[in-house]
C-alpha positions as CSV (number, residue, x, y, z in Angstrom):
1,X,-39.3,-124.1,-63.9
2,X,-36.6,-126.4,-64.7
3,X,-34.2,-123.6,-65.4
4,X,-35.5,-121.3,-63.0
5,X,-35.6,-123.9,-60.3
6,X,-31.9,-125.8,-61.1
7,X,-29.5,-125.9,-58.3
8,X,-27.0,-124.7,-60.3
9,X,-28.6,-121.4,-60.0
10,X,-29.0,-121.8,-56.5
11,X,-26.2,-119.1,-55.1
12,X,-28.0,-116.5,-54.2
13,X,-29.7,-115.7,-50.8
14,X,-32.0,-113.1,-52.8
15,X,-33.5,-116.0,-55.2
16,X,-36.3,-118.1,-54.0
17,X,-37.8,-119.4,-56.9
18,X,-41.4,-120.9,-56.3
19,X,-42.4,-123.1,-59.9
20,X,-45.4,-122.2,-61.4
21,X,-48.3,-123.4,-63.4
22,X,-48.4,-122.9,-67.3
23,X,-50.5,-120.5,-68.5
24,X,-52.0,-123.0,-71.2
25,X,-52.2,-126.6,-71.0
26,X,-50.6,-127.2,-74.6
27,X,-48.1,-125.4,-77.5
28,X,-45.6,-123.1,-77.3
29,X,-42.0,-123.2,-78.3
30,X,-38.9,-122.5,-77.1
31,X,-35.2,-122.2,-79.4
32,X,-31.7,-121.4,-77.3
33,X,-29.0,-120.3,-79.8
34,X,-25.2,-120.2,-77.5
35,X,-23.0,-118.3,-80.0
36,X,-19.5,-118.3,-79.5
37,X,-17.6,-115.5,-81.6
38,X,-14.6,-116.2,-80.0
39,X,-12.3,-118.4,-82.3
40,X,-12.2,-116.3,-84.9
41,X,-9.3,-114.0,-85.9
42,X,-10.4,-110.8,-84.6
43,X,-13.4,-110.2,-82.3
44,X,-16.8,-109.6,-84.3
45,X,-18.5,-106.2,-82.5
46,X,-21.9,-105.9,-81.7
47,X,-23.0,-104.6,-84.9
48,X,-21.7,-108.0,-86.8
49,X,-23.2,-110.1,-84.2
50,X,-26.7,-108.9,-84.3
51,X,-26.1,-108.7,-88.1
52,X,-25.6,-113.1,-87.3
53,X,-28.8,-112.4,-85.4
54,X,-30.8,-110.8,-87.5
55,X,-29.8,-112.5,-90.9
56,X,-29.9,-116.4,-89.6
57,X,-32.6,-116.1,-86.9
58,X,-35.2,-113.5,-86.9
59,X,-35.1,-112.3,-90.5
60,X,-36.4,-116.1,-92.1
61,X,-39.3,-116.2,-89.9
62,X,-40.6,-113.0,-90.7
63,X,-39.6,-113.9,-94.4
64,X,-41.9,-117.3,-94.1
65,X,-44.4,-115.6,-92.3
66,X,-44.3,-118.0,-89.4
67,X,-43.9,-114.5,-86.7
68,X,-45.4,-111.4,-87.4
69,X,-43.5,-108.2,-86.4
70,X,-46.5,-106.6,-85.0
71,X,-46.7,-109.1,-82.1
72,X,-42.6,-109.6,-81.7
73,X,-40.3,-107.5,-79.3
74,X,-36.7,-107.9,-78.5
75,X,-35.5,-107.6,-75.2
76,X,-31.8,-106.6,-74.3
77,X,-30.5,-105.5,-71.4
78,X,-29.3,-101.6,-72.1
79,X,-30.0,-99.1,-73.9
80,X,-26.8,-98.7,-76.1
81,X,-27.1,-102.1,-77.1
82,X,-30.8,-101.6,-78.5
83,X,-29.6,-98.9,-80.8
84,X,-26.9,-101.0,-82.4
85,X,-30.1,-103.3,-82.8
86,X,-32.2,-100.6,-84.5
87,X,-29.4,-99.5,-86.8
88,X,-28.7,-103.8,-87.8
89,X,-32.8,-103.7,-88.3
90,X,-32.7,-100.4,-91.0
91,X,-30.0,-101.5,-93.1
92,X,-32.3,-104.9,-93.5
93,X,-35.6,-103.2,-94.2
94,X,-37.0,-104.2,-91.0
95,X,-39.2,-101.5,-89.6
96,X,-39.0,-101.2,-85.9
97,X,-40.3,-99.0,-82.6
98,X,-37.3,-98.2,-80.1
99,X,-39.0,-97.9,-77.1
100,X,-36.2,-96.5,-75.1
101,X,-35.5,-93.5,-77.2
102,X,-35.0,-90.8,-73.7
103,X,-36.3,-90.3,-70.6
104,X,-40.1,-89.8,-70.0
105,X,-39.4,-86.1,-68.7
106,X,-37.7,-84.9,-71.9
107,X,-40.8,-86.0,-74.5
108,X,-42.2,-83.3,-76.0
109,X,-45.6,-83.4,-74.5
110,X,-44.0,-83.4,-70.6
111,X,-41.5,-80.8,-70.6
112,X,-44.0,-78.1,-70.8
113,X,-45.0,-79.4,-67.7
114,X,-42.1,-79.5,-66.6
115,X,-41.3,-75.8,-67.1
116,X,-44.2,-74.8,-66.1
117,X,-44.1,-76.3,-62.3
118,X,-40.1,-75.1,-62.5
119,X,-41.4,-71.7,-63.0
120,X,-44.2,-71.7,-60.3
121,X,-41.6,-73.1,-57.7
122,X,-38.6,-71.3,-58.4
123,X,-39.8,-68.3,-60.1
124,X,-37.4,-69.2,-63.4
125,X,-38.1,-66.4,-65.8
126,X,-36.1,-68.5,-68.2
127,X,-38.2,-72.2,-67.5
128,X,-41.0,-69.6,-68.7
129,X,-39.5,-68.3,-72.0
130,X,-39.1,-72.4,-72.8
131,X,-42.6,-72.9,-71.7
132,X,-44.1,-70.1,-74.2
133,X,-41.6,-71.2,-76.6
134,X,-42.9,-74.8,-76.7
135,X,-44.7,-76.7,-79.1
136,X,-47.7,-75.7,-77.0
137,X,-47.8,-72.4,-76.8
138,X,-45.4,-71.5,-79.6
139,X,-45.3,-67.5,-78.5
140,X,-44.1,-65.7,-81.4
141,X,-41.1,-63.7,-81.2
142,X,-41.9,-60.2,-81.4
143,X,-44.7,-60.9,-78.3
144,X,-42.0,-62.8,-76.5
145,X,-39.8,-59.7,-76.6
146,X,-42.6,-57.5,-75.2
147,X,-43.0,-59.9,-72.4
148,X,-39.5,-60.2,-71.8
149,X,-39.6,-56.3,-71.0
150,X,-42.9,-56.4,-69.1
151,X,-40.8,-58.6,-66.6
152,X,-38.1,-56.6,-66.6
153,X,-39.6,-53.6,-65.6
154,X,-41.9,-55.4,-63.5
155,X,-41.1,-55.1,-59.6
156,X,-41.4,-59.1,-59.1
157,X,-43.2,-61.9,-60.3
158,X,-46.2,-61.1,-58.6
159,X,-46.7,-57.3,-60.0
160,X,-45.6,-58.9,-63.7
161,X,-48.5,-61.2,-63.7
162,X,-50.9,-58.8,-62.8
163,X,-50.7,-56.7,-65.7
164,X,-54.0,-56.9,-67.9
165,X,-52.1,-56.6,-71.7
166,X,-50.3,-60.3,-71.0
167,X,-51.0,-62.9,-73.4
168,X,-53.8,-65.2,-72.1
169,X,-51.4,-68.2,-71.2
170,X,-50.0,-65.9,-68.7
171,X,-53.3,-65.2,-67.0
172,X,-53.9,-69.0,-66.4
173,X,-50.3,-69.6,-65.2
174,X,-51.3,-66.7,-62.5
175,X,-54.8,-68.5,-61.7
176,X,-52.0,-71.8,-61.3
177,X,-49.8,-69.9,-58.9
178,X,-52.6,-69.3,-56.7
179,X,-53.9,-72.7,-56.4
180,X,-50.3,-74.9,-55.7
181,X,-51.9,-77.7,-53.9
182,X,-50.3,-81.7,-54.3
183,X,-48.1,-81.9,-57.3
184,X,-50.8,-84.5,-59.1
185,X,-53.3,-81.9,-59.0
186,X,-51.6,-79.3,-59.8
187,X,-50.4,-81.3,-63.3
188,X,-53.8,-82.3,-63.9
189,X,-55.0,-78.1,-63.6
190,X,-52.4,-77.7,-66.0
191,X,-53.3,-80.4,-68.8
192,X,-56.7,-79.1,-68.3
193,X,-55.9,-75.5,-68.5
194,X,-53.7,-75.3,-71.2
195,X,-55.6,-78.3,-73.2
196,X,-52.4,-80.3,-73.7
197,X,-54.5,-83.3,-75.6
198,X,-55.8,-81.1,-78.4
199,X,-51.7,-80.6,-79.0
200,X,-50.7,-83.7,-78.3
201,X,-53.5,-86.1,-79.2
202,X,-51.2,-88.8,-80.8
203,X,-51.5,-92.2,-79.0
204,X,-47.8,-91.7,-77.6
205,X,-48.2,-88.2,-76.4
206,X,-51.6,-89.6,-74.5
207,X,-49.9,-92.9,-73.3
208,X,-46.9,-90.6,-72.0
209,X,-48.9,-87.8,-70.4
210,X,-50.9,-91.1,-68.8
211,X,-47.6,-92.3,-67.6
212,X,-46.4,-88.7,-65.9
213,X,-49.6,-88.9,-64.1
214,X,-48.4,-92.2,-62.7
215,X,-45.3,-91.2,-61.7
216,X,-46.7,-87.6,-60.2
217,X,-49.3,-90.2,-58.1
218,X,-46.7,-92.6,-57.1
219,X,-44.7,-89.9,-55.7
220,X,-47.5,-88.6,-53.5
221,X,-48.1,-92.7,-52.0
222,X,-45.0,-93.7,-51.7
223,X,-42.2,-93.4,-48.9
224,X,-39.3,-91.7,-50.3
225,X,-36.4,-88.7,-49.0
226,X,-38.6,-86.0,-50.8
227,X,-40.7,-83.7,-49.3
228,X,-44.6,-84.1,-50.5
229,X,-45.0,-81.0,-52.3
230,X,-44.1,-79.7,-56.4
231,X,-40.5,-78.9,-55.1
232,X,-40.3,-82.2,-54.0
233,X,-41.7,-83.6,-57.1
234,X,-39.1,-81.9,-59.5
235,X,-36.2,-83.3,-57.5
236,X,-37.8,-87.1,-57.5
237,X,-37.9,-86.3,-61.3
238,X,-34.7,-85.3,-62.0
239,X,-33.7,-88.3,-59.8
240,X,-35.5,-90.7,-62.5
241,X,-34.4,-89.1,-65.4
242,X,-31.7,-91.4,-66.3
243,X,-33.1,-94.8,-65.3
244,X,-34.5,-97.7,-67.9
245,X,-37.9,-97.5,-66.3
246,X,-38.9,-94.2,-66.8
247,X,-37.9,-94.2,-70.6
248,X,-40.2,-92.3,-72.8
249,X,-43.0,-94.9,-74.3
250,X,-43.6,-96.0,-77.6
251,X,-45.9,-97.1,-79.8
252,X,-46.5,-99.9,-78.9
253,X,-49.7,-100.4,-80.5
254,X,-47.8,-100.4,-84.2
255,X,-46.9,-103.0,-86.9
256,X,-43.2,-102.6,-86.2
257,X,-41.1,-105.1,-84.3
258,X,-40.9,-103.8,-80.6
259,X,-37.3,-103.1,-79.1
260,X,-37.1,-102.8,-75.7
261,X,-34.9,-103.3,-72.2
262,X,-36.1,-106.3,-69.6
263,X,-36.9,-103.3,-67.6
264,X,-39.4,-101.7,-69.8
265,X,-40.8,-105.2,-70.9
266,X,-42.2,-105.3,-67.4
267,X,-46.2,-105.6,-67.3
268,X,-45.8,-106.6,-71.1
269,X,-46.3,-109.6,-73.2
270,X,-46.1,-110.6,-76.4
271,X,-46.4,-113.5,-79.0
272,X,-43.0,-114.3,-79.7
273,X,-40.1,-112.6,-77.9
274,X,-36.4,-112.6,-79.0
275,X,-34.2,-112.1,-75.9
276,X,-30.5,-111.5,-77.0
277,X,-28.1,-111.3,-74.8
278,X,-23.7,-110.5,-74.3
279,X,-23.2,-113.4,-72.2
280,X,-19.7,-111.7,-71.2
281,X,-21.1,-107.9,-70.0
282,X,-22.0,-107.2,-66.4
283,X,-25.4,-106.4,-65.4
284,X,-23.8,-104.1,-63.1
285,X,-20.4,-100.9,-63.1
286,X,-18.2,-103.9,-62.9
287,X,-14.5,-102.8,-61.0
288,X,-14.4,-99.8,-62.4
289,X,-15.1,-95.9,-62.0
290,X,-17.1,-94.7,-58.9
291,X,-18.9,-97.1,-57.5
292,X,-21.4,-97.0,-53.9
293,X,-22.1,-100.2,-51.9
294,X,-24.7,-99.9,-49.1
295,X,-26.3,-102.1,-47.0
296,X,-29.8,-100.8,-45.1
297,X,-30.6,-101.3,-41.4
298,X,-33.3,-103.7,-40.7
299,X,-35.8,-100.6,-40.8
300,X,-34.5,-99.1,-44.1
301,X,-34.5,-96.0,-42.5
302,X,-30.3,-96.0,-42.5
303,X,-27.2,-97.4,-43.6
304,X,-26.1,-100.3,-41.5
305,X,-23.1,-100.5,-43.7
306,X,-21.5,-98.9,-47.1
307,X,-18.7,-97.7,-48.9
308,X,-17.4,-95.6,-51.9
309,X,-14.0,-96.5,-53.8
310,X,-13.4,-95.0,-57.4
311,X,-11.3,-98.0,-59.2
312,X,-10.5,-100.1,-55.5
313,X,-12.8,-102.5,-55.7
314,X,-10.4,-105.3,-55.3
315,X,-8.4,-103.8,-52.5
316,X,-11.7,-103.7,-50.7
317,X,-12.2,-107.1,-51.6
318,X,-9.2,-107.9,-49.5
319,X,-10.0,-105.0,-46.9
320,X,-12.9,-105.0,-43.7
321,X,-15.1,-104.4,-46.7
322,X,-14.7,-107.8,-48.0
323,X,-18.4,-109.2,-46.2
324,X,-20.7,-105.7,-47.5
325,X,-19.1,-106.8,-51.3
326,X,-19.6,-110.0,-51.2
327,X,-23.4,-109.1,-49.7
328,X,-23.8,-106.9,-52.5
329,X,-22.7,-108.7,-54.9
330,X,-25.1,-111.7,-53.8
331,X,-28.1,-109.2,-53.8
332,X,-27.1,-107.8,-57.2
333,X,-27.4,-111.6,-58.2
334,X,-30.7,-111.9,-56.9
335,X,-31.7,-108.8,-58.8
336,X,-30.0,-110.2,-62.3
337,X,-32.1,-113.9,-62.5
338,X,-35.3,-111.4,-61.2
339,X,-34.5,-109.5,-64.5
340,X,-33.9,-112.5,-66.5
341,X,-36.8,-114.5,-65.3
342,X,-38.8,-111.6,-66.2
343,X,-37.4,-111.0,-70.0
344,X,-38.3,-115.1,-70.5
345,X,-41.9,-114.5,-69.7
346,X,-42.5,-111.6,-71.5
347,X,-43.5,-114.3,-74.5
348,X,-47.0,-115.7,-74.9
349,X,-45.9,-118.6,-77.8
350,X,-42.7,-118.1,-79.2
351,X,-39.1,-117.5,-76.9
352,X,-35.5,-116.8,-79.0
353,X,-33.2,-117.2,-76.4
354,X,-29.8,-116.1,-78.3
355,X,-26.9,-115.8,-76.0
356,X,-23.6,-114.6,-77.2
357,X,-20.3,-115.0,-76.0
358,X,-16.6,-114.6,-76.6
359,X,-14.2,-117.4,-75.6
360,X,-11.4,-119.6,-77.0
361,X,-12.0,-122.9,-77.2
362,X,-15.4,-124.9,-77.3
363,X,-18.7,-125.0,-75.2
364,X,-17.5,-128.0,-72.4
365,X,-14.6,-125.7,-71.9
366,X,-17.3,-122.5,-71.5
367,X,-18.7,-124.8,-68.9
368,X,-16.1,-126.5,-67.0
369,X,-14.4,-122.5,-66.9
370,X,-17.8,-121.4,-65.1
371,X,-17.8,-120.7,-61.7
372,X,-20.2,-119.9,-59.5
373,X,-19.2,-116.4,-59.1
374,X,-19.1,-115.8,-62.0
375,X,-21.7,-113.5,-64.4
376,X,-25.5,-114.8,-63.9
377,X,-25.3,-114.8,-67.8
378,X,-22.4,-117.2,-67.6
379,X,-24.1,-119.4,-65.2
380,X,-27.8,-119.6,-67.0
381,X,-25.7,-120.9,-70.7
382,X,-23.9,-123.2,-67.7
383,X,-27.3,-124.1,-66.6
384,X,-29.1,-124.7,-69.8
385,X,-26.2,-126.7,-71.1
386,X,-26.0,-129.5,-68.1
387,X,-29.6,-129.6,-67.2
388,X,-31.0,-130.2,-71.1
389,X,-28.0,-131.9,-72.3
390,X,-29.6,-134.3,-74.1
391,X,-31.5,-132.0,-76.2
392,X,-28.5,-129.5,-76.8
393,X,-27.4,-129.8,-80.8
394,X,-24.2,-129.0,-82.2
395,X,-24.4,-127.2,-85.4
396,X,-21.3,-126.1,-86.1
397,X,-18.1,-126.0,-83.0
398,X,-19.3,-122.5,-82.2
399,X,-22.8,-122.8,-82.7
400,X,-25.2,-125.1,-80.2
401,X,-28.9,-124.8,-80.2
402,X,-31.9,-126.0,-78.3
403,X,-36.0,-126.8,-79.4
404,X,-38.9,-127.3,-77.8
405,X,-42.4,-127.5,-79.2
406,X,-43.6,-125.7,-82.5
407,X,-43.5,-122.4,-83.5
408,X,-46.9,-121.1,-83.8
409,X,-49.2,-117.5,-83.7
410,X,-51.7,-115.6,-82.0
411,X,-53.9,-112.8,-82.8
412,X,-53.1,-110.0,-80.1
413,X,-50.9,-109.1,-77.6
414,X,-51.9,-109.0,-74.2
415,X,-50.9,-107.3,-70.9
416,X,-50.3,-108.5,-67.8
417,X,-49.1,-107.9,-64.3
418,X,-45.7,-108.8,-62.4
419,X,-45.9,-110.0,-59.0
């Protein structure tokens, strides 16, 4: 609440932050670790950072068995940075479960799905050679061939999948043709036909099969640009495909450390969390590359405003533009201390805050050098270090860390919802 709610925080039009109760009346702790890897000769990279990380923070207290790694995730903030993570976490012996390891739609037990509907809607002959190729039907080759030629002597699709000699996967996808109806539906006939859970039975495959389902019913009950049918469907897929949220799940349910982005966190708590973060990287494209800003009518049903520039963001800065930036910018704000807010209360007893940065000279500089416009990372280390001054330590000029309460454990991990 006192972070959350400083007024140092308070620039952004997209942040109202309402305090809230604790969950428990007693215990918990809290540690804040501001690293500053910038007065050194040459820059440390990512890998020798979380190497710091790992060696001086999370590797004694698994050591002294004061965490488990069953009930510990860490969070960061993309997907790259994870992997460095996991790499750090192998050479130490430290088993852990990368929970972003690809998009939902490419795991193993969804892409037969996925050729199958791309087959039934477009009439792909080749989305159905991956389909009986799959680890679910596994055709073998010489049968392949022969239905290779079938279709090719066939007339269309329709007199090819009326011939009686077809292997019986064949005859069902036929019986599916004939029964489109809504997209969830339609998946469900096909888990059902093709009994996908006696193939993939594992508790991933089943949690990721659960999650398709998800996404197949929030497409049909929720307003989007796509039209309500299995064409529509594929295109809101492919349209997902690439973001944090619809990352393939893990398992979660293991005695491995959990690493995960804020984004997958969401709906997720655990005992103690370690959230590590580059207090110098935008959450954002930065002023870069091809970038869109848009600003929706009142209705959302168009663009009151927008604009494309690929590597003129600053000339729009200084162009008719200028108001749509800066309203984006304070909207991208807004969505940043949502994310953080939600990585800090992903932990049920235990929070590692470790926030890195690069700078030459010591924290008060950091500070003073902080402006408000500056990166919502920038402004949360500027935040914790005036608001809890008197408990911020110096441990060494580049090294200044925070404690609150004791560090303690619990038996299970829980899961809860996000407002």
């Amino acid at each position: 609440n006192r972070l959350f709610g400083s007024t140092h925080l308070d620039f952004s039009p997209d942040w109202e932050y309402a305090k809230i109760a604790c969950a428990k009346p007693e215990g918990g702790f809290v540690q804040v670790d501001l690293i500053n890897n910038g007065n050194t000769e040459s820059k440390p990279d990512k890998t020798e950072i979380y190497q710091k990380f790992v060696l001086e923070v999370l590797l004694p207290n698994l050591q002294e068995g004061k965490i488990t790694a069953a009930e510990t995730a860490i969070l960061m903030r993309k997907n790259d940075e994870l992997k460095i993570m996991a790499q750090v976490l192998e050479e130490n012996g430290i088993d852990y479960t990368l929970e972003t390891s690809g998009s939902l739609f490419s795991h193993p037990a969804i892409k037969p799905v996925i050729f199958v509907l791309n087959f039934l809607v477009y009439e792909d002959f080749w989305e159905l050679v991956k389909f009986l190729r799959s680890d679910l039907v596994l055709l073998d080759p010489p049968v392949l061939k022969e239905v290779t030629k079938k279709y090719r002597d066939a007339e269309n699709l329709t007199a090819f999948l009326e011939q009686k000699d077809l292997p019986d996967c064949l005859h069902v996808l036929k019986k599916l043709k004939q029964q489109i109806g809504s997209p969830l539906n339609l998946i469900k006939s096909i888990l059902e036909e093709f009994n996908f859970t006696a193939v993939f039975s594992s508790e991933t495959d089943l949690k990721n099969l659960q999650r398709f389902l998800e996404v197949a019913a929030e497409f049909q009950h929720s307003n989007h640009e796509y039209t309500i049918d299995t064409t529509g469907f594929l295109r809101y897929c492919r349209s997902l495909a690439d973001k944090d949220e619809y990352s393939r799940l893990g398992q979660s349910l293991s005695d491995s450390l959990k690493l995960l982005t804020i984004h997958k966190s969401k709906g997720l708590q655990f005992e103690t969390v370690f959230a590590v973060f580059d207090v110098m990287s935008r959450s954002g494209g930065g002023f870069s590359g091809l970038n869109l800003y848009y600003r929706f009518a009142d209705d959302f049903r168009s663009l009151a405003d927008f604009a494309f520039t690929f590597n003129y963001d600053k000339v729009l800065q200084k162009s008719e533009k200028k108001d749509l930036l800066d309203y984006v910018q304070k909207r991208d704000t807004g969505d940043e201390l949502n994310n953080l807010y939600v990585a800090l209360t992903r932990a049920e007893n235990n929070l590692f805050l470790y926030l890195h940065y690069s700078k030459k000279g010591d924290l008060q500089k950091f500070i003073v050098e902080t402006k408000e416009e500056a990166t919502v990372l920038k402004n949360i280390v500027k935040t914790l270090s005036v608001e809890f001054a008197e408990d911020l330590q110096e441990t060494s000029p580049d090294k200044h860390r925070m404690q609150w309460g004791t560090l303690s454990r619990v038996k299970q991990t829980t899961e809860i919802t996000d407002s």
